[in-house]
C-alpha positions in Angstrom: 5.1 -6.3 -38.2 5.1 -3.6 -35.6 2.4 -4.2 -32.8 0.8 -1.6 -30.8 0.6 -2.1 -26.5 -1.4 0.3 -24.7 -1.5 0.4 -20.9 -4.7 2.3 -19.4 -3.5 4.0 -15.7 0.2 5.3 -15.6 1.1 4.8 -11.9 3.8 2.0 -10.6 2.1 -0.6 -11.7 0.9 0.6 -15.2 4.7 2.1 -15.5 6.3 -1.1 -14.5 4.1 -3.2 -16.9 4.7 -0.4 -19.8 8.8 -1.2 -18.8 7.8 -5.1 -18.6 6.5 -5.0 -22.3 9.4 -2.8 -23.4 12.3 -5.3 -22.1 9.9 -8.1 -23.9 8.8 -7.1 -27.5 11.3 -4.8 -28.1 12.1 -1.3 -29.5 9.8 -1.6 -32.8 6.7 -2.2 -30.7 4.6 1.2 -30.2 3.5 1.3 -26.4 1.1 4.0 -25.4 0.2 5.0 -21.3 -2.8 6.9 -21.0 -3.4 8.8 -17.6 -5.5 11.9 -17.1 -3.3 13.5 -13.9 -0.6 15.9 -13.9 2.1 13.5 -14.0 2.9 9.9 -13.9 3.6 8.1 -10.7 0.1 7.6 -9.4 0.0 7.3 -5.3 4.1 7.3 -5.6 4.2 10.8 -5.3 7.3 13.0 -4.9 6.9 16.8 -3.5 9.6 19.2 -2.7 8.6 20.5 0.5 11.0 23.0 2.4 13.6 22.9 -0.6 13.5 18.7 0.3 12.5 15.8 -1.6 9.4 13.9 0.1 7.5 10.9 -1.1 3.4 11.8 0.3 2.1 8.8 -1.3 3.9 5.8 -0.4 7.3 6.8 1.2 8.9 3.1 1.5 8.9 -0.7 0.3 9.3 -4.0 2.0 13.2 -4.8 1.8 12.6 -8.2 2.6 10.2 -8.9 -0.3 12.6 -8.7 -3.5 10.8 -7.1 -6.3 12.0 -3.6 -5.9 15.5 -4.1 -4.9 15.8 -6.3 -7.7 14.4 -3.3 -10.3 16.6 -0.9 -8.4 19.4 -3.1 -9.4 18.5 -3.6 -13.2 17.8 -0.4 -13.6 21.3 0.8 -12.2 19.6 3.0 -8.9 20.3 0.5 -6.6 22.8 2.9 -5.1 20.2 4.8 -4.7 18.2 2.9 -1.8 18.5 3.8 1.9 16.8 2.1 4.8 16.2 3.3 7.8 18.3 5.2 10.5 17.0 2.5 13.1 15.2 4.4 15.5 11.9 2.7 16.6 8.3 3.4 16.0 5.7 3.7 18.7 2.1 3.3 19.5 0.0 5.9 21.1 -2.6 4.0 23.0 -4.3 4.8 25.8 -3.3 8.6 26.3 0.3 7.6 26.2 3.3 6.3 23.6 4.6 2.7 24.1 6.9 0.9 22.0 5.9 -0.5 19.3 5.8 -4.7 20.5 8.4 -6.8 19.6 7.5 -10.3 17.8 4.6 -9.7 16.2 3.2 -10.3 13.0 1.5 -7.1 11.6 0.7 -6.6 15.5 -0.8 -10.3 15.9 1.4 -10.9 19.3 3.3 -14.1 19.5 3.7 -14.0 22.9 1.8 -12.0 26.1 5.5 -10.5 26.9 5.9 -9.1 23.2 2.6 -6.7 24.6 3.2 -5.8 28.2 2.9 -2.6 29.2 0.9 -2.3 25.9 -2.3 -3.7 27.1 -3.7 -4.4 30.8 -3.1 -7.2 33.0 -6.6 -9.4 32.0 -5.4 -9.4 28.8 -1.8 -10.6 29.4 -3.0 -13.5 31.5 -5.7 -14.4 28.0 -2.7 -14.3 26.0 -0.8 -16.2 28.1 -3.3 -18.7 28.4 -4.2 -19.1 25.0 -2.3 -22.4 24.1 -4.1 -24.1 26.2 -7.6 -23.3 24.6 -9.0 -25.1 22.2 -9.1 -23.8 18.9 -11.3 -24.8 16.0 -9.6 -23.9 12.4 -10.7 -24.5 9.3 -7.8 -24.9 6.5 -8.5 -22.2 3.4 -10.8 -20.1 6.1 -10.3 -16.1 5.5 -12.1 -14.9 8.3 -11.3 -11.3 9.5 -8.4 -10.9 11.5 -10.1 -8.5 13.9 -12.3 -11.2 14.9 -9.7 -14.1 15.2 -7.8 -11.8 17.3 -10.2 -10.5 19.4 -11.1 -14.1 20.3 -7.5 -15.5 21.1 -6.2 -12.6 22.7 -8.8 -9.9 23.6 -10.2 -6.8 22.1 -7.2 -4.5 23.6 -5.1 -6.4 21.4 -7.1 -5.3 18.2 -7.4 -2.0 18.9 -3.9 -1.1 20.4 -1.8 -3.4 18.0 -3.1 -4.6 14.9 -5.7 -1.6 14.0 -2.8 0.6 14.1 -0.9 -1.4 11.5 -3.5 -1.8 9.2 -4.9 1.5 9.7 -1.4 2.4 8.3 -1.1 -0.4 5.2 -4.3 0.3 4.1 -6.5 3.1 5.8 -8.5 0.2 7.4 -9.0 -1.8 10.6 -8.8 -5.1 11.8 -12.9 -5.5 11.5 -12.3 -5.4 7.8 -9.2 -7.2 6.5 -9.4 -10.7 6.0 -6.4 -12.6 7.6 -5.3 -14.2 4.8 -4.1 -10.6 3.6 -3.0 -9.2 7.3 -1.1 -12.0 8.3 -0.6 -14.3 5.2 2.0 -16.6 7.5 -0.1 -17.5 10.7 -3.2 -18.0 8.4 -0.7 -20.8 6.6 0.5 -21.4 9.9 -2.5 -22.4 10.9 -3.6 -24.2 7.5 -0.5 -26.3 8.4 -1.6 -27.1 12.1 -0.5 -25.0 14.4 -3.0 -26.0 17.4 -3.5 -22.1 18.7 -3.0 -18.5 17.4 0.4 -18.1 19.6 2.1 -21.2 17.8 1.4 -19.7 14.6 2.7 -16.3 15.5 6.1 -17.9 16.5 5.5 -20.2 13.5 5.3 -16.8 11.2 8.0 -14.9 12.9 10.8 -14.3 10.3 13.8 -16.2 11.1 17.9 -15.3 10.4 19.4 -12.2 10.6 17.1 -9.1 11.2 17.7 -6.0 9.6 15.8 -2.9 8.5 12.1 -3.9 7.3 11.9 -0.8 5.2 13.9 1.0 2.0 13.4 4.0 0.7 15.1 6.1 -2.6 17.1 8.9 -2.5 15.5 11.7 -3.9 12.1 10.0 -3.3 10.6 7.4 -5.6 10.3 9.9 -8.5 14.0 8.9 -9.2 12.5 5.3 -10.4 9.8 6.8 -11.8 11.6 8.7 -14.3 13.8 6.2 -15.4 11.2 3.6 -15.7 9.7 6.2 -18.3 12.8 6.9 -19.6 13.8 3.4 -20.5 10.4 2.8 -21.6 10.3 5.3 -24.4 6.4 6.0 -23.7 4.1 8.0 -25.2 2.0 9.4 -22.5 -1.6 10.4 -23.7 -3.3 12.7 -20.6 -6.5 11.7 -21.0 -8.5 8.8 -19.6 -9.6 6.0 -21.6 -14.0 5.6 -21.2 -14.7 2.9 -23.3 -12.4 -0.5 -24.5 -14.1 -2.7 -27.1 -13.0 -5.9 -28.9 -11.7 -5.8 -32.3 -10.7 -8.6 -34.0 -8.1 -10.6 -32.4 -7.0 -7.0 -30.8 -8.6 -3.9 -28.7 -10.1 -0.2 -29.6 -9.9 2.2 -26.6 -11.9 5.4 -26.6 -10.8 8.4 -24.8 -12.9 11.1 -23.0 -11.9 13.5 -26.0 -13.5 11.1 -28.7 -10.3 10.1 -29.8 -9.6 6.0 -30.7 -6.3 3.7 -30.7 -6.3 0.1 -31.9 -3.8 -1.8 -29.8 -2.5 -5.6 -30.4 -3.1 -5.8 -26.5 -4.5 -3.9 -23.1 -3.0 -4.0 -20.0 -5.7 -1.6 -17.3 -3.8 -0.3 -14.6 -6.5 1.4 -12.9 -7.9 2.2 -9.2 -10.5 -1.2 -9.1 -13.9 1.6 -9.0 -12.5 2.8 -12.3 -12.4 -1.0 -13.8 -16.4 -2.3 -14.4 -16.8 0.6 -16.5 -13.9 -0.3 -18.7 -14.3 -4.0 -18.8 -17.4 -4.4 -18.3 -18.7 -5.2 -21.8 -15.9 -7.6 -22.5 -15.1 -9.1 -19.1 -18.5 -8.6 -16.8 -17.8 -11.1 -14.3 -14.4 -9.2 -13.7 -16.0 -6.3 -13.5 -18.9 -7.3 -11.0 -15.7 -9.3 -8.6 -14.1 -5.4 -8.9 -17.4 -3.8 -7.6 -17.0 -5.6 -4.5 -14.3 -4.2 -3.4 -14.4 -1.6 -0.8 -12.0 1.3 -0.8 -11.4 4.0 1.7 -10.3 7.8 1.1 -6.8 9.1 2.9 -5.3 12.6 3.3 -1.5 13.1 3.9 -0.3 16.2 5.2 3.9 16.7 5.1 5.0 19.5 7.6 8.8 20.8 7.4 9.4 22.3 11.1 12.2 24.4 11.9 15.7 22.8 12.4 16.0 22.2 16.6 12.5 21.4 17.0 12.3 18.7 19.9 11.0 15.9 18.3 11.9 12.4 20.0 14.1 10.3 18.7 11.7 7.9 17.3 10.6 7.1 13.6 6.8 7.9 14.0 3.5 7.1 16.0 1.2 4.6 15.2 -2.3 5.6 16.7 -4.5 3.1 18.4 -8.3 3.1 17.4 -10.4 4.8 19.4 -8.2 7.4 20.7 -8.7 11.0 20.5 -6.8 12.3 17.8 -7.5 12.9 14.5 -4.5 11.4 12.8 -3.8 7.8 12.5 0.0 7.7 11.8 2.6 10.4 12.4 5.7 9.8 10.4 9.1 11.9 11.7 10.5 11.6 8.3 13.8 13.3 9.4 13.7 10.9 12.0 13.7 7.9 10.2 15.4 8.4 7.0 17.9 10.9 8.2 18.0 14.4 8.0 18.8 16.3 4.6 18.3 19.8 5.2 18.0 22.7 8.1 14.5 21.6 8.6 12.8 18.8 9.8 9.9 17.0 7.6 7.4 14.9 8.9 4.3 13.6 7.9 0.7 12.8 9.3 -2.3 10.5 7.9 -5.6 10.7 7.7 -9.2 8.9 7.3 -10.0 5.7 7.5 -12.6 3.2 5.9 -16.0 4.7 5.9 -15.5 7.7 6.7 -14.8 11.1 4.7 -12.4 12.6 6.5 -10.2 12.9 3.2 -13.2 14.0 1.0 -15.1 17.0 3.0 -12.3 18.1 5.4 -10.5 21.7 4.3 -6.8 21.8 4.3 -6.5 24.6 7.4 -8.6 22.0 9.0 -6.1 19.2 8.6 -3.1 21.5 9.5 -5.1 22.6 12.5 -5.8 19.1 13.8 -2.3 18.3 12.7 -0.7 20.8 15.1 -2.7 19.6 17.7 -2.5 16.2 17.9 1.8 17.3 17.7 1.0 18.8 21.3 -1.6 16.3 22.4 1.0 13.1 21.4 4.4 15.1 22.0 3.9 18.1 23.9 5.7 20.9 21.9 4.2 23.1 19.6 5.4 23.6 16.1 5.7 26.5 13.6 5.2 25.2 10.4 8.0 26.4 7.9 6.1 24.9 5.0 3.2 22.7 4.8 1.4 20.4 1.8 -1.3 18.5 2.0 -2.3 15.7 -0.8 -5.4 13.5 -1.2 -5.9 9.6 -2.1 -9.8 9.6 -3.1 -11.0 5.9 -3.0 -7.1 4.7 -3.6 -7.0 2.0 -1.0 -8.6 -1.1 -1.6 -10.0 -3.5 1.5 -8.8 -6.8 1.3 -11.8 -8.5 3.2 -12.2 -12.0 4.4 -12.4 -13.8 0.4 -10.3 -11.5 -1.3 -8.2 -14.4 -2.7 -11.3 -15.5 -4.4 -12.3 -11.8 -6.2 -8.6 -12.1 -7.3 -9.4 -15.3 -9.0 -12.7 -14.0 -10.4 -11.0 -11.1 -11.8 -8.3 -12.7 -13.7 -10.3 -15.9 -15.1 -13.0 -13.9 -17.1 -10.3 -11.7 -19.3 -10.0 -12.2 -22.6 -6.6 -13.6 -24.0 -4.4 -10.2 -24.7 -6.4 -7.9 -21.6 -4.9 -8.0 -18.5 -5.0 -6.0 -15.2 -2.7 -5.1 -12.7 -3.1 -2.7 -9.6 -2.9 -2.4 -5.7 -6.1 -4.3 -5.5 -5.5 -7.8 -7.0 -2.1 -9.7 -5.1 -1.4 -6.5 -1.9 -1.2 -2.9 -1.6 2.5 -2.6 -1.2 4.8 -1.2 -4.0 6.9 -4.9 -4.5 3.1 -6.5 -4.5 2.0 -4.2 -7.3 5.9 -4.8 -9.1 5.1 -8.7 -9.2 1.6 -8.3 -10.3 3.0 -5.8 -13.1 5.4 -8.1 -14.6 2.7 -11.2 -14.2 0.1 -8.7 -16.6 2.8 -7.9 -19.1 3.9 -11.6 -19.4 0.4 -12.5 -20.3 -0.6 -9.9 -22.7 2.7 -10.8 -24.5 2.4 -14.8 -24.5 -1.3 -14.0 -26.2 0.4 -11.5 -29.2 2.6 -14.0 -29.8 0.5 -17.0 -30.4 -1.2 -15.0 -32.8 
């Protein structure tokens, strides 16, 4: 007998549990996406800006992680990625732009050279001396990283190297991610006994051969997109689903037309605000774990400047906390990926946790503070060829100290075939949300068979 799968959220992770099911139950099975927006995708999001392909939701993956070089490859695009040119990012900190420090971890410094220059001298000699303090650890602790940091090494250090990479990865700050999910290796490293924060730094330091740490697709992710869709043979119902209730051994999901589907099994692919009022009849300790999650509010703003403009030959700028610009990461996408046209694109974020920046703040405003923090961080003034700006409204999730453990909430209160997948559960990253796709699918598929 045919059985009917219905996936509730059609962005990367809904799409690549939809594919996931596909490849597992076959071409008989009936699988059904529902998402309310314009197109599929989610926060993978692929403009044409300036007669040029541009991602302005997430623009690249982790090539060291394997999950999306590996679906490149089984879907036949893996001709398709391209890493970086190899020119280096920067921080601006302190009115100025530094390189961006070598041998770190997420900007946790494993040594006081890896900083110099970045940070003042009284914080060098703390770093330096920080072996030699004694440090109390307890194994399975997930305090904030800001605070650990702070510590060991010094405020300067959170502000000008590890707020601006988490600012990046997750519109956040030090003060609110938990280490476990900043800098997964030095918390183990430390689980495991490394006797101060520099050992586990040089502990957590990726060994072998280094090469880029970021891929993109050409033609932007809505190449993989479309051909996850494609081999999926979807039917994509643009409307959101309110209400999903228990029948029988399977599901009924209502939609905000009135309309209801019975489906054998339910995989929820949604933002976590959106889950409790889903699940929160049938799973209500996974939907009170989801309600503790925080999530902040972003704006991106792509710019395509006239060919010859002098930007420096650098990828981008990471932005140090409290410094006065508005943005917190300028991307020179022609810069890093290579040029494709007679213009050059680049990017710029904004807002951060708790504030609204991305909610109440007009789009000539952006562009405005975007053209001046060009001048204030490079000195030239641009002219604008062409200019978009998109919004991510509560889209990235806070992974606070005890994350792990609202992960585990979530998951053990569903109901054998409901599953749920999303940036909020196992990381933010595109290969995170991959893994945690394929994980859903598995299980909503193991629990229609045993039936």
């Amino acid at each position: 007998m045919s059985r009917a799968y219905c996936v509730v959220g059609g962005g990367i992770s809904g799409l690549v549990a939809a594919y996931r099911l596909r490849a597992a139950v076959g071409a008989d099975a009936t699988i059904t996406v529902f998402d309310p927006a314009d197109r599929l995708g989610g926060i993978l999001r692929t403009e044409t800006l300036a007669g040029q392909a541009m991602d302005i939701g997430a623009e690249a993956f982790v090539v060291r992680r394997p999950e999306v070089p590996a679906l490149l490859a089984e879907l036949g695009l893996g001709g398709l990625q391209i890493g970086t040119t190899g020119v280096r990012p920067t921080v601006y900190a302190g009115g100025r732009i530094h390189p961006l420090p070598p041998d770190t971890v997420n900007g946790v410094p494993s040594s006081a050279r890896s900083v110099t220059g970045l940070v003042d001298d009284a914080t060098i000699a703390r770093i330096a001396a920080e072996p030699d303090r004694p440090m109390s650890w307890r194994p399975g602790a997930d305090p904030a990283v800001g605070a650990v940091v702070a510590d060991r090494f010094g405020e300067q250090v959170v502000a000008r190297s590890v707020d601006p990479m988490l600012a990046g990865v997750y519109a956040g700050s030090a003060a609110t991610i938990g280490i476990r999910a900043a800098v997964p290796t030095v918390a183990a490293a430390l689980d495991a006994g490394a006797t101060s924060l520099t050992e586990a730094c040089r502990r957590a330091l990726p060994g072998g051969t280094r090469g880029p740490v970021f891929g993109a697709i050409e033609g932007g992710y809505r190449v993989l997109l479309d051909e996850l869709v494609r081999r999926t043979g979807l039917r994509w119902v643009q409307t959101a689903v309110r209400h999903i209730a228990a029948d029988g051994p399977g599901w009924v999901l209502r939609d905000d037309e009135g309309s209801s589907l019975r489906a054998d099994a339910v995989i929820v692919a949604v933002p976590a605000p959106q889950l409790p009022g889903l699940v929160g009849e049938i799973a209500p300790r996974a939907a009170a774990a989801a309600a503790r999650i925080p999530v902040a509010s972003a704006a991106v703003l792509a710019m395509a400047v006239p060919g010859g403009t002098p930007l420096p030959p650098q990828s981008g700028v990471l932005v140090a906390s409290g410094e006065r610009l508005h943005t917190k990461a300028i991307t020179l996408s022609s810069r890093k990926w290579g040029s494709r046209g007679n213009t050059e694109l680049l990017r710029m974020s904004f807002g951060r946790f708790g504030d609204a920046i991305a909610h109440t703040t007009a789009d000539a405003e952006l562009q405005s503070w975007a053209v001046s923090d060009l001048r204030t961080v490079f000195g030239i003034a641009v002219d604008p060829v062409d200019v978009l700006v998109y919004r991510w409204l509560d889209a990235m999730p806070q992974y606070g100290p005890g994350h792990g453990e609202l992960a585990a909430e979530l998951r053990a209160d569903l109901p054998p075939g409901l599953a749920i997948t999303g940036n909020y559960i196992d990381g933010v990253g595109v290969p995170a949300c991959v893994a945690a796709a394929g994980r859903a699918a598995a299980s909503v598929v193991a629990a229609t068979a045993r039936r």
